[in-house]
C-alpha positions, 0 to 999 in steps of 0.5 A: 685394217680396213672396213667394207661396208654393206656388202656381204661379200663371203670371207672365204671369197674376198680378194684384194688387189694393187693398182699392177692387178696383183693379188694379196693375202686377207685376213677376215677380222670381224663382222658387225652392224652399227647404225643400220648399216652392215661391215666386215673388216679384214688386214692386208699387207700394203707394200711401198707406201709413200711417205706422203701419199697413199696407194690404191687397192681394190677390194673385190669379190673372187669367183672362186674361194680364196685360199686363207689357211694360215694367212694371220697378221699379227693384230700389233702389226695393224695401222690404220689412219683413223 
């Protein structure tokens, strides 16, 4: 899970991409406002984690819409290191 913070990126729209330049499916959780400043947050799977480390994905915003019908993550599946 992950927040994207004051950028209004339209859900249908939101891509999220590897360090290799592929893509993977979004799941739009919510949006909302917290101390003058505007976030959406979305889940995506992440694949091949180290231990130790961490891996990089770009969050961007697709040209054309992205198709999201049936992409759900369970909310148990969700982690997040805060």
């Amino acid at each position: 899970m992950t927040r994207i913070w004051d950028k209004d990126l339209p859900k249908e729209r939101i891509t999220v991409r590897d360090e290799k330049g592929n893509t993977t499916a979004v799941q739009f959780v919510d949006k909302g406002h917290y101390w003058g400043h505007d976030f959406q947050t979305i889940v995506f799977p992440v694949k091949d984690v180290p231990a130790t480390g961490y891996r990089v994905y770009t969050i961007d915003h697709a040209v054309a819409p992205v198709p999201t019908e049936g992409v759900t993550f369970p909310a148990e599946s969700w982690r997040t290191n805060s």
